[in-house]
Backbone as a ProteinNet text record, in pm:
[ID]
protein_1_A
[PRIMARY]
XXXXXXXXXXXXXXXXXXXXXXXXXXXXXXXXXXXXXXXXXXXXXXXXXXXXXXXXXXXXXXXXXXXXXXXXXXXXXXXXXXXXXXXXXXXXXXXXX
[TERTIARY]
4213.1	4072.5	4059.1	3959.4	3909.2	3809.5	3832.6	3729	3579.2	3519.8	3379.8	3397	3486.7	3543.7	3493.8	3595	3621.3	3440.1	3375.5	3259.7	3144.5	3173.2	3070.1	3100.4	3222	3289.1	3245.7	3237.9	3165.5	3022.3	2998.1	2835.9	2837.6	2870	2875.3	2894.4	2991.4	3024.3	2922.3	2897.3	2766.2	2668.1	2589.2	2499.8	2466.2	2602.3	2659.1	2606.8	2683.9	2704.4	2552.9	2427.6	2338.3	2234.3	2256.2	2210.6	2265.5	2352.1	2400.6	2362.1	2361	2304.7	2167.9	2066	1977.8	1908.6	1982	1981.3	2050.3	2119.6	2167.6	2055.5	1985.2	1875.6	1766.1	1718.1	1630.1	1625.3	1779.9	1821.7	1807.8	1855.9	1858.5	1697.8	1606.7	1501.5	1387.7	1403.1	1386.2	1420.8	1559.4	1662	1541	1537	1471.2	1313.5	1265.8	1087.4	1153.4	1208.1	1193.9	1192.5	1334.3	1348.8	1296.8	1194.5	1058	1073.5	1210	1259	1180.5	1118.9	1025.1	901.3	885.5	713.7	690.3	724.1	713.7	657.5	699.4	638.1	648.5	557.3	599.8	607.7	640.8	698.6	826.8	811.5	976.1	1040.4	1193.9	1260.7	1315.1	1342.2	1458.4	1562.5	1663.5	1810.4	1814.3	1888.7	1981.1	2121.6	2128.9	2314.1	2421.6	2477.7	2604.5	2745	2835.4	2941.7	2998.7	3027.4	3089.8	2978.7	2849.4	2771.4	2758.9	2702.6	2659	2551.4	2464.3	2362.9	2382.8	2536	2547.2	2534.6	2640.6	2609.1	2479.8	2404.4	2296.3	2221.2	2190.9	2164.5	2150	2297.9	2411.1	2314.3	2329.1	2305.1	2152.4	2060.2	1964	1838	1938.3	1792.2	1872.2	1924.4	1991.9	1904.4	2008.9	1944.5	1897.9	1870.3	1816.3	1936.3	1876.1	1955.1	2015.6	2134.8	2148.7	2188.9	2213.3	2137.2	1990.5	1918.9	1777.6	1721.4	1779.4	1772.4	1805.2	1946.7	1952.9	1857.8	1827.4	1724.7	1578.1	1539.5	1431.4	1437.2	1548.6	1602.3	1567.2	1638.9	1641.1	1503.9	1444.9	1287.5	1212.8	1191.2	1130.9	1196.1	1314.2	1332.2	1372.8	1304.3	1355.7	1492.2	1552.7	1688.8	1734	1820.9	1867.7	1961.2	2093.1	2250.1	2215.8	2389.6	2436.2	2477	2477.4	2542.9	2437.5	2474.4	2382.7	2447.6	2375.3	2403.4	2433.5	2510.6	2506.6	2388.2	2301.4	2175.7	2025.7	2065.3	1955.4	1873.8	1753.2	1658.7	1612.9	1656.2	1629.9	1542.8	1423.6	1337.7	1348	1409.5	1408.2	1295.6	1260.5	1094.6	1148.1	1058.1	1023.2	1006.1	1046.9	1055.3	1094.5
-691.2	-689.5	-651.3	-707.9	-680	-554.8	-505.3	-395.9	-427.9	-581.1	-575.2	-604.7	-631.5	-647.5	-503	-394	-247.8	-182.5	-233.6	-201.5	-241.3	-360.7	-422.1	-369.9	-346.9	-264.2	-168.3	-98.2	106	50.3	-19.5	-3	-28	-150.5	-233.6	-98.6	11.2	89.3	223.8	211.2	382.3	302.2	148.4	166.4	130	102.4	86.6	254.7	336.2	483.8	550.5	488.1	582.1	489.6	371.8	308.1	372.3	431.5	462.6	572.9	688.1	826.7	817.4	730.7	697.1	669.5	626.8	577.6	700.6	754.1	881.9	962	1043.1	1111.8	1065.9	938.5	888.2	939.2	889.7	921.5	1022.2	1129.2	1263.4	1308.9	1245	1276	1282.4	1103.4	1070.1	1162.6	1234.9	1261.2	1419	1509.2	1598.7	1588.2	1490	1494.6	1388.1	1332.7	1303.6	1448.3	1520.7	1628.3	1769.7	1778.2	1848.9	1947.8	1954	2037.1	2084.1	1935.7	1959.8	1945.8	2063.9	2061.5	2134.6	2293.5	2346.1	2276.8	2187.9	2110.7	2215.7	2236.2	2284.8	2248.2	2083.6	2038.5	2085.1	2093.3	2065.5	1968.2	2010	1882.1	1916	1771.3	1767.8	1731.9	1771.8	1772.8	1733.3	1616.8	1613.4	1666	1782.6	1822.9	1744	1710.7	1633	1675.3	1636.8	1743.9	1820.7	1910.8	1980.7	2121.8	2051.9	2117.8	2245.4	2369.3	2515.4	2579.2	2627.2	2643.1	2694.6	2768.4	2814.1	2686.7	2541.1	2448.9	2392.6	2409.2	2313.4	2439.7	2508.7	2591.8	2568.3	2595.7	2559.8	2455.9	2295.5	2178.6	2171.9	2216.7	2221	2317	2415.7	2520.3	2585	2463.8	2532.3	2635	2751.1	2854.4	2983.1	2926	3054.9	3140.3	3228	3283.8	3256.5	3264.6	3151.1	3264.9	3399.6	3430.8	3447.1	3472.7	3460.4	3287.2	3224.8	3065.5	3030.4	3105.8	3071.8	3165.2	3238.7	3363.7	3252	3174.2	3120.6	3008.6	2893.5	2817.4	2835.3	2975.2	2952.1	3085.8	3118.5	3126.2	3019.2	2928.6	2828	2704.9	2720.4	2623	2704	2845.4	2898.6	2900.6	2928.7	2970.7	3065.1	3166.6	3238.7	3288.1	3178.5	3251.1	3119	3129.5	2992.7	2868.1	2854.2	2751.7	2639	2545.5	2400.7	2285.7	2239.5	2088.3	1965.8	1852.2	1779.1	1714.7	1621.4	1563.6	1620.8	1770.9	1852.4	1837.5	1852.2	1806.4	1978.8	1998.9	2078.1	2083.4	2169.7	2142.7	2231.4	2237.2	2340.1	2367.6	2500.9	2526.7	2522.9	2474.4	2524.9	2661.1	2783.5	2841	2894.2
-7295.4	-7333.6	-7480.8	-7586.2	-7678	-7715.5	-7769.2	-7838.4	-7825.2	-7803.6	-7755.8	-7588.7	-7541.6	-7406.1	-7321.7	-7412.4	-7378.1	-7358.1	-7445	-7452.6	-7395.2	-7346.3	-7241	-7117.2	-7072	-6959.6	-6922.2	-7066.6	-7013.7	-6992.7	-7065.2	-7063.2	-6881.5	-6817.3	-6692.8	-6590.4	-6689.8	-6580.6	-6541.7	-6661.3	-6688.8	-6629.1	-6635	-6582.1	-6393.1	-6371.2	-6238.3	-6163.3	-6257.3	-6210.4	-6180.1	-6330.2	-6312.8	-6183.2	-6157.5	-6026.6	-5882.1	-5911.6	-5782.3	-5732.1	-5845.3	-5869.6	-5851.3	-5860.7	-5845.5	-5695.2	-5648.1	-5549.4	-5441.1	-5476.5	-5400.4	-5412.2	-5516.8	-5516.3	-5453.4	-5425.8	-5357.6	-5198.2	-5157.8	-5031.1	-4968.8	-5089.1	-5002.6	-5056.9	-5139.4	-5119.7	-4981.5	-4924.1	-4829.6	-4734	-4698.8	-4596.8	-4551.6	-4718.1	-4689	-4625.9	-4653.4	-4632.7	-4474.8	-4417.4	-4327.2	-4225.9	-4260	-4186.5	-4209.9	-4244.2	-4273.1	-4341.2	-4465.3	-4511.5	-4632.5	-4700	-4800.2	-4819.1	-4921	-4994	-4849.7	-4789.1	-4707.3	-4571.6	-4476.8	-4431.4	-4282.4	-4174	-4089.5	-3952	-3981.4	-3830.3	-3822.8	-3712.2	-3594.6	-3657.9	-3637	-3620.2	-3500.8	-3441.8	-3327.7	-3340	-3200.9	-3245.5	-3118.6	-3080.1	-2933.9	-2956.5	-2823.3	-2814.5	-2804.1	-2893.6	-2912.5	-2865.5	-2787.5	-2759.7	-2869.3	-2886.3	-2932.5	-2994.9	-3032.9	-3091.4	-3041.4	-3120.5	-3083.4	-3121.7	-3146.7	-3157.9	-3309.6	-3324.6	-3484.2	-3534.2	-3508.8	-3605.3	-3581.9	-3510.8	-3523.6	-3612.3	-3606.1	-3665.2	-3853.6	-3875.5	-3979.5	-4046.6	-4010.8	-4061.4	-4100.2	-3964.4	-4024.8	-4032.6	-4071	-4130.3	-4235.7	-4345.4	-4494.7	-4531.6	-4599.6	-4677.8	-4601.6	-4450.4	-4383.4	-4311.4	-4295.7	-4220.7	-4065.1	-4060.9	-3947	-3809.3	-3818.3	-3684.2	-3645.1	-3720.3	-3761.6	-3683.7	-3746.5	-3711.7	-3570.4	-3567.2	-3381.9	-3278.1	-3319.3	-3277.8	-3218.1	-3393.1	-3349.9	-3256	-3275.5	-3181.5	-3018.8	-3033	-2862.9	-2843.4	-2909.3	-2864.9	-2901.2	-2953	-2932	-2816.8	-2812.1	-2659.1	-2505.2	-2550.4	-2418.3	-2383.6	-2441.1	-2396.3	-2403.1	-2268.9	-2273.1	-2323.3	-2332.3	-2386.6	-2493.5	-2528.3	-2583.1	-2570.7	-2418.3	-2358.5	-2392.1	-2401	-2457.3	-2362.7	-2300.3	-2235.1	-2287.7	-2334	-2421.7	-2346.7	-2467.6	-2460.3	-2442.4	-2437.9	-2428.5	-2559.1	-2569	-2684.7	-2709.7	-2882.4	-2924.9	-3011.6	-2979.6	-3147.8	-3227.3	-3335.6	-3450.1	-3523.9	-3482	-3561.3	-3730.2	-3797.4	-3980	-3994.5	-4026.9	-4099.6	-4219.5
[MASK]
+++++++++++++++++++++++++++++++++++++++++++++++++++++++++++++++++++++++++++++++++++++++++++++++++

């Protein structure tokens, strides 16, 4: 490749990169306001039990930032649950706090 070769290349490649980055921020923009994370939103989200899941990871994934016995605390007072045991396919709603 030539020296204006080399240079049409980066350009092809930086503006490849800031489309993509672009497009990633969109996503996880979307990702948050679907899952009522933003602009304090205070629906529920729901969660179906997946095997393996525990109330720490569901917990974990989606109530970033909080405190996550606090989080499982609210979990299973808002779905009535006693221990930890979780059923796979059981429908969990995770309150907003």
């Amino acid at each position: 490749m030539n020296t204006k070769q080399n240079r049409l290349f980066l350009k092809s490649v930086k503006g490849a990169a800031a489309i993509c980055l672009a497009i990633l921020f969109v996503a996880l923009g979307f990702n948050l306001i679907w899952c009522g994370q933003a602009f304090g939103s205070n629906e529920e989200t729901v969660v179906v039990v997946q095997p393996g899941d525990t109330l720490w990871s569901i917990a974990k994934e989606n109530c970033p930032g909080k405190n996550i016995q606090e989080a499982i605390y609210q979990i299973q007072k808002t779905n009535g649950l006693k221990g930890a045991n979780l059923q796979i396919g059981t429908v969990l709603k995770i309150p907003a706090f």
